[in-house]
Each structure stands twice: as structure tokens, then as C-alpha cells.
C-alpha positions in Angstrom: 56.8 19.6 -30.5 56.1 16.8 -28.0 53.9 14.2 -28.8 52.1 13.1 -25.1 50.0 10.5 -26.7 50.2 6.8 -24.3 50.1 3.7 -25.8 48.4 2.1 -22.9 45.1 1.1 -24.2 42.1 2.6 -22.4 39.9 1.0 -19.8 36.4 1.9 -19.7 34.8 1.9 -16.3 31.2 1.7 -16.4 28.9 3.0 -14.1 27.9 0.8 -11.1 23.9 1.4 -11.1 22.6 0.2 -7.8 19.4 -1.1 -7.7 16.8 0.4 -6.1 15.7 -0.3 -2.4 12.8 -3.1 -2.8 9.9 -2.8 0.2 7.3 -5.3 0.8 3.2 -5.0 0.3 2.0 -6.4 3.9 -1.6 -7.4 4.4 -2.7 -7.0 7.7 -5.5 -8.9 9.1 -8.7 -7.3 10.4 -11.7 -9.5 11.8 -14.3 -7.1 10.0 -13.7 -7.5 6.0 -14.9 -10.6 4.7 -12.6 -13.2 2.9 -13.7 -13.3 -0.3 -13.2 -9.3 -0.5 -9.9 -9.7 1.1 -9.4 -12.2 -2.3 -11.2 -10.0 -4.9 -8.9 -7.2 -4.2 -5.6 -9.3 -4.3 -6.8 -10.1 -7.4 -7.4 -7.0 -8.9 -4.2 -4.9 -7.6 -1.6 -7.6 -7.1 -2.8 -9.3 -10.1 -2.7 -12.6 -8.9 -4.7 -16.2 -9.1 -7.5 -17.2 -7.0 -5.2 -19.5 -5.0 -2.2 -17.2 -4.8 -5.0 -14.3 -3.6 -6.3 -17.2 -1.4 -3.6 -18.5 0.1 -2.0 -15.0 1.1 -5.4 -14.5 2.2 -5.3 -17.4 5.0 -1.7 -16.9 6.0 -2.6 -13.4 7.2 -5.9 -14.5 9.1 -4.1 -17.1 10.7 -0.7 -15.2 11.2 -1.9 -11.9 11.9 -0.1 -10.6 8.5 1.4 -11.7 5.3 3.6 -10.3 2.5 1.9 -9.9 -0.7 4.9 -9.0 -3.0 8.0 -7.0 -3.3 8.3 -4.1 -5.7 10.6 -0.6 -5.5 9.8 1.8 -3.1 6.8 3.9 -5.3 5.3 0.8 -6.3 5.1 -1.1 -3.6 3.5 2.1 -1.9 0.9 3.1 -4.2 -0.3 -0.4 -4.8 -0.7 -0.8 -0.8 -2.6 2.6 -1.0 -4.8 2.0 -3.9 -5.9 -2.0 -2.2 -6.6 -0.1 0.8 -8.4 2.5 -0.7 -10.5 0.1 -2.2 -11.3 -1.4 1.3 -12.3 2.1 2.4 -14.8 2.6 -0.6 -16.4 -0.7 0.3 -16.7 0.5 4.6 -14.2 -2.5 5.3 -11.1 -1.7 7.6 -8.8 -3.8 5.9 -5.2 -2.5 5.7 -1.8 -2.9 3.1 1.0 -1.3 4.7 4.9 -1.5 3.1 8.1 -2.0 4.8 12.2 -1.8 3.6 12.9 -6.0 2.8 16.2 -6.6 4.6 
């Protein structure tokens, strides 16, 4: 009986995982909702300081946007839905949207 066993010792390959896509949180800037709200709500859903929330706060008034943060896809998206929605239950127009980061 043949014996078919190799004596070359075995290389593992592992798995390559990609990571996943990343998309930015944009806020947009609307002449209607007042800046501290703009601030309070960067705050709550971004979980960031008064200065960060205040500085990203001022970049998109005097830019016309400005990215928040970069998170995966499903993040990103439903934390630019819930800061908007939160905008919506106060009657101010202001708007999160997400994009792919290059």
C-alpha cells in the first residue's frame, strides 16, 4: 500500500477580510435652524464637545457644508437620519446627508 503523505509542511492562508466601505456624516447648512440647536444636536448624536460641535458648526455656515465623522455605511446613515429627525421634531430644516469617502 502506498503511503501519499508530503513532507512539505503546510501553509495556512488566512482569509483577507476587507474592510468595510466608510461614508461620511455631512451637515449641510440651512439659514433657518439656529446655531446653538445646530450644536445641541452634534452633541447628542455625534457625541462630541462643545467646541468640536461648535467648530463643525461654523465651518458649515461659512462653507455651505462640513463633514461631521466617518463611520461604515449603516452607521453613518442612521446617525444622519436620527440628527435630522431631530431637526424635524423641533420644525427646523436642518439636514445630515452621507456620502462614500474616496
Amino acid at each position: 500500500m502506498a503511503n501519499d503523505t508530503d513532507t512539505k509542511p503546510r501553509t495556512r492562508t488566512a482569509p483577507k477580510v476587507a474592510r468595510p466601505p466608510l461614508h461620511k456624516v455631512i451637515l449641510l447648512n440651512d439659514d433657518f435652524t439656529p446655531r446653538e440647536f445646530v450644536v445641541r444636536v452634534l452633541k447628542a448624536e455625534f457625541r462630541i464637545t462643545e467646541d468640536q460641535a461648535h467648530r463643525i458648526m461654523i465651518t458649515a455656515h461659512t462653507k455651505g457644508s462640513c463633514v461631521v465623522a466617518v463611520f461604515t455605511q449603516e452607521i453613518a446613515e442612521s446617525k444622519a437620519t436620527r440628527a435630522t429627525e431631530m431637526a424635524r421634531n423641533e420644525g427646523f430644516p436642518l439636514l445630515f446627508t452621507t456620502e462614500p469617502e474616496e
